[in-house]
C-alpha positions in Angstrom: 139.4 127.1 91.7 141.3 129.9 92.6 142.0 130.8 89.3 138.2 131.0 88.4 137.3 132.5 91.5 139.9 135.6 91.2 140.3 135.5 86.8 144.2 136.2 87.1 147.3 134.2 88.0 148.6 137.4 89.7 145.6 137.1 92.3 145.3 133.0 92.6 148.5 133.1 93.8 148.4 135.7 96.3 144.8 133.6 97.3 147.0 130.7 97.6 150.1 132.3 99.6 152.0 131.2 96.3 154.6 133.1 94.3 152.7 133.6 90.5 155.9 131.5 89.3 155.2 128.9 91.5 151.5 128.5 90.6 152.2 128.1 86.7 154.9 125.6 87.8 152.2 123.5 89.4 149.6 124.3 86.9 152.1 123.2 84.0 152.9 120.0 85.8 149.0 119.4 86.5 148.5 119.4 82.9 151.9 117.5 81.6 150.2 114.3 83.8 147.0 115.1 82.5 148.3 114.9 78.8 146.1 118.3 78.3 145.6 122.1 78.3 142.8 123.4 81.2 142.7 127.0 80.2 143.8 129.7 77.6 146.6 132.0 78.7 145.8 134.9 77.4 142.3 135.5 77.9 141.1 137.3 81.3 139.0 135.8 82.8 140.8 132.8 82.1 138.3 130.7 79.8 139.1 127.3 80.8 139.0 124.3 78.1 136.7 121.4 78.3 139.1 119.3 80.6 139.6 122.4 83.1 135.7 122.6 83.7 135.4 118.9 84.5 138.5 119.4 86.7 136.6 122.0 88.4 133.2 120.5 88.4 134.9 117.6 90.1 136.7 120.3 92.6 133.2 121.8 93.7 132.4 118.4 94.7 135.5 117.3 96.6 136.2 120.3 98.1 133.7 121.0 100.1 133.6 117.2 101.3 137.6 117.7 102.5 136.2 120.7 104.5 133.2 118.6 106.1 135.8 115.7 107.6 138.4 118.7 108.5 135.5 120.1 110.7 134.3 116.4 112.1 138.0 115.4 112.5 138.2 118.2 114.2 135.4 118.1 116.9 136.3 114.4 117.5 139.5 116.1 118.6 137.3 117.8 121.3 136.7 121.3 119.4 133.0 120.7 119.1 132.2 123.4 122.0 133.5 127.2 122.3 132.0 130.9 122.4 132.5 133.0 119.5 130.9 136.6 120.6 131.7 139.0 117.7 131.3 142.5 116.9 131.8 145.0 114.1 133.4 148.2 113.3 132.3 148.2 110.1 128.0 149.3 109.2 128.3 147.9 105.7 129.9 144.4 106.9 126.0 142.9 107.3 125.8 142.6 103.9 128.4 139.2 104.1 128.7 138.6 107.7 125.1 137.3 108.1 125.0 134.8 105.3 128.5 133.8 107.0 126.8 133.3 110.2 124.1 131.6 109.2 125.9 129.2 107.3 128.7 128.5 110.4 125.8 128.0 112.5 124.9 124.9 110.7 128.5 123.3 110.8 129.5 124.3 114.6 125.6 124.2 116.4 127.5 124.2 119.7 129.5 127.3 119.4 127.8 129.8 121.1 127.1 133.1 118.9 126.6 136.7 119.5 126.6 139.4 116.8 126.8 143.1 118.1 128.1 146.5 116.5 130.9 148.6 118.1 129.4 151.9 117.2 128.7 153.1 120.5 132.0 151.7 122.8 135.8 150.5 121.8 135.3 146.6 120.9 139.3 146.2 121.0 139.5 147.0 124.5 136.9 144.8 125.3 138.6 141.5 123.0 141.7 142.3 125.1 139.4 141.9 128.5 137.8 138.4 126.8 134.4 140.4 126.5 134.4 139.9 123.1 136.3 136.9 121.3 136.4 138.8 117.4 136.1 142.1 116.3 135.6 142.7 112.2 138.1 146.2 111.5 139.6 147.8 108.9 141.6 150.0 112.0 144.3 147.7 113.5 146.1 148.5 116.4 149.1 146.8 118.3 147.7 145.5 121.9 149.3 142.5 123.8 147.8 139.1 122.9 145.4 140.4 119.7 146.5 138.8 116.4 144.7 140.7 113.3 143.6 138.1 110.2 143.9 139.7 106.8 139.9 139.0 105.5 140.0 141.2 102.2 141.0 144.2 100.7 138.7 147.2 99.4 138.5 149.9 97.5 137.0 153.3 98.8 135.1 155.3 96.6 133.2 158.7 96.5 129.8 158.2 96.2 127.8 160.9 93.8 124.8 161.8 92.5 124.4 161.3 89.1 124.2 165.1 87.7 126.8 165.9 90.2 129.5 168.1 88.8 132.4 165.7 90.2 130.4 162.6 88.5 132.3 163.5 84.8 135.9 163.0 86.7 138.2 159.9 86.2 139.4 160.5 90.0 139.0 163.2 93.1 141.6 165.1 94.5 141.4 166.1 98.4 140.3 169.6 97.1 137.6 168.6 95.4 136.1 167.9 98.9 136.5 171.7 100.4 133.4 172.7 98.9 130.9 170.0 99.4 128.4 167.9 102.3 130.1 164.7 103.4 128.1 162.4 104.8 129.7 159.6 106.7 128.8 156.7 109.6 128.8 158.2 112.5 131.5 157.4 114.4 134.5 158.8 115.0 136.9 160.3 112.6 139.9 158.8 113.0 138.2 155.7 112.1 137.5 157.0 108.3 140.0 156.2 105.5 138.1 160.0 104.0 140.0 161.7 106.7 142.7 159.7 107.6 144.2 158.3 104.2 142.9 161.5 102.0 141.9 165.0 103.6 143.9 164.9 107.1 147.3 164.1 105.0 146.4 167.5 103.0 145.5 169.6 105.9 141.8 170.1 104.4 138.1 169.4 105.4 135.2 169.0 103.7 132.7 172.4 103.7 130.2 170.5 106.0 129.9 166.8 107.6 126.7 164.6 108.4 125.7 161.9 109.4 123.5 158.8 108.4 123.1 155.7 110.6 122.8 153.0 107.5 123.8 152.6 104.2 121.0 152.6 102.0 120.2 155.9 103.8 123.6 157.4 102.5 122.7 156.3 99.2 119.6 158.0 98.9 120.8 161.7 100.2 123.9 161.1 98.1 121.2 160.8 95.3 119.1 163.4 96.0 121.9 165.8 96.0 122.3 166.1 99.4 126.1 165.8 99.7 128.8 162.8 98.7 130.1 160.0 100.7 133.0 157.5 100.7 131.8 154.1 101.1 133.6 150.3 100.2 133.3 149.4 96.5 131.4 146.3 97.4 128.8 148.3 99.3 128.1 150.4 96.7 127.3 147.5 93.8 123.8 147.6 93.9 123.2 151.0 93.9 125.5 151.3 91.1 124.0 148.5 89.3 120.4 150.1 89.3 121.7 153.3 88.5 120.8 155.1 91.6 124.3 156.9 91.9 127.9 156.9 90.7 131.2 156.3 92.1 134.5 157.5 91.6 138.2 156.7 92.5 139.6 158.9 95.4 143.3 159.9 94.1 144.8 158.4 90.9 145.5 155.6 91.8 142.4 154.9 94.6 142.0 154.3 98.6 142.4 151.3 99.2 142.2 149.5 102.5 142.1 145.8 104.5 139.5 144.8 106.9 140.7 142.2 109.6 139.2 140.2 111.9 140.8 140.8 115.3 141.4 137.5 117.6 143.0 136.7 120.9 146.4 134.5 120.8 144.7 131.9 122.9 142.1 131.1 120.4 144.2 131.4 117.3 144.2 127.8 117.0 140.8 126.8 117.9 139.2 124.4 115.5 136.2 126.4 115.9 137.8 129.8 115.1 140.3 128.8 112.4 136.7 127.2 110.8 134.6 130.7 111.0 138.0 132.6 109.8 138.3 130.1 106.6 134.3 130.5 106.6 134.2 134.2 106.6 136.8 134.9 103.9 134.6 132.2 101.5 131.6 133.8 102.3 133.5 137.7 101.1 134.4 136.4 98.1 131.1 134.3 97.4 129.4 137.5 97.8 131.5 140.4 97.2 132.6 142.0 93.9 135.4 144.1 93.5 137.5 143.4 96.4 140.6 141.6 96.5 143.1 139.1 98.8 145.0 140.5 101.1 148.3 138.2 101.8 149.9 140.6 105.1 149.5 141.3 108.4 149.8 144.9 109.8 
């Protein structure tokens, strides 16, 4: 399933906390007791053989049933109850966090939920205090009792309008920026991997900043030539899809970054929270393109 779900050995093993050696090792021995091949090496995607798709059909089915008695197992081991109050850091995360939501609320119906965004006050701060019991970041930082969970990793790109005169460029450079409107979130800064991971490095700003409270708001001033801005590669999909605007790598060889979500120690452990982690990162990768598993801790 991993295999399928990521189309590279490389990436099913890092999806599987496995070395790439080790994976094949298993895979070969899979198919030495199954007396068959299930996919063709050297084809990516991976086209898998008549036996590998009935080994995954049959997959789809068990999986999710292993899963179900893991949950019940674990409320009969008195996990049922807990609050899970979480905010983000992050405008564009909507777009996976809600069908994650939705669909955890149907497993743990006595979990209390609370969804809010940290745009306007420091959500670390308040997981620390117990305010808040996860915070969705891509801006770790080291405070006593908060342990960060790798969810997935992302590429940052420059947004564009199609006849823009950066659009016809395999990659930016920091000083492509000095002369042009960048629009961002508007928060703070230091919380954008523009600045932080690309201009501030270089010394350089951008000729003017502004800012635009939603995403599909960006889009459309990036598109009517309005000025540029760096948003996830996942966020961007649709509007790429449909043409609206283009989007191009920042450096050679691109910004990339990892959003976490951000628990206490205490509830590490909780049935409940280990379920919405495992949950969350399905959901991503359900519903994400382009991004990839991140395997480290900060």
């Amino acid at each position: 399933m991993a295999l399928r779900d990521t189309g590279s050995l490389v990436e099913a093993a890092d999806r599987l906390f496995l070395t790439q050696s080790a994976l094949s090792h298993q895979i070969k021995d899979l198919e030495e007791r199954l007396e068959c091949t299930l996919f063709q090496r050297k084809t990516r995607p991976p086209r898998f053989t008549s036996a590998g798709r009935n080994l995954l059909n049959l997959a789809d089915e068990i999986i999710p049933m292993v899963r179900a008695a893991e949950r019940d197992i674990a409320r009969l081991a008195g996990g049922e109850a807990g609050r899970l109050h979480i905010c983000i850091e992050c405008h564009s995360c909507f777009q996976w966090l809600i069908p994650c939501i939705d669909r955890y609320r149907g497993d743990w119906p006595e979990v209390e939920l609370d969804l809010t965004g940290g745009f306007s006050f420091a959500p670390l701060p308040a997981l620390v205090r117990g305010d808040l019991d996860l915070v969705i970041t891509s801006d770790p930082v080291e405070l006593p009792g908060i342990h960060y969970v790798p969810l997935f990793r992302y590429e940052a790109m420059m947004a564009l309008g199609k006849n823009h005169r950066l659009a016809v460029r395999p990659f930016l450079v920091p000083e492509d920026l000095m002369s042009e409107t960048l629009i961002t979130y508007p928060v703070d800064r230091n919380r954008l991997d523009v600045f932080t991971k690309f201009l501030d490095p270089q010394d350089l700003e951008p000729a003017s900043v502004r800012t635009a409270e939603l995403t599909p708001m960006m889009v459309q001033l990036v598109a009517s030539g309005r000025g540029i801005a760096c948003l996830p590669n996942w966020a961007l999909t649709e509007y790429l899809e449909s043409e609206t605007i283009v989007a191009t790598k920042l450096g050679e060889s691109g910004l990339w970054g990892t959003l976490f979500a951000a628990i206490r120690e205490d509830q590490r452990n909780s049935p409940f929270m280990e379920d919405f982690l495992s949950t969350a990162v399905e959901t991503c990768f359900s519903n994400l393109s382009d991004i990839r598993t991140a395997v480290s801790e900060p």
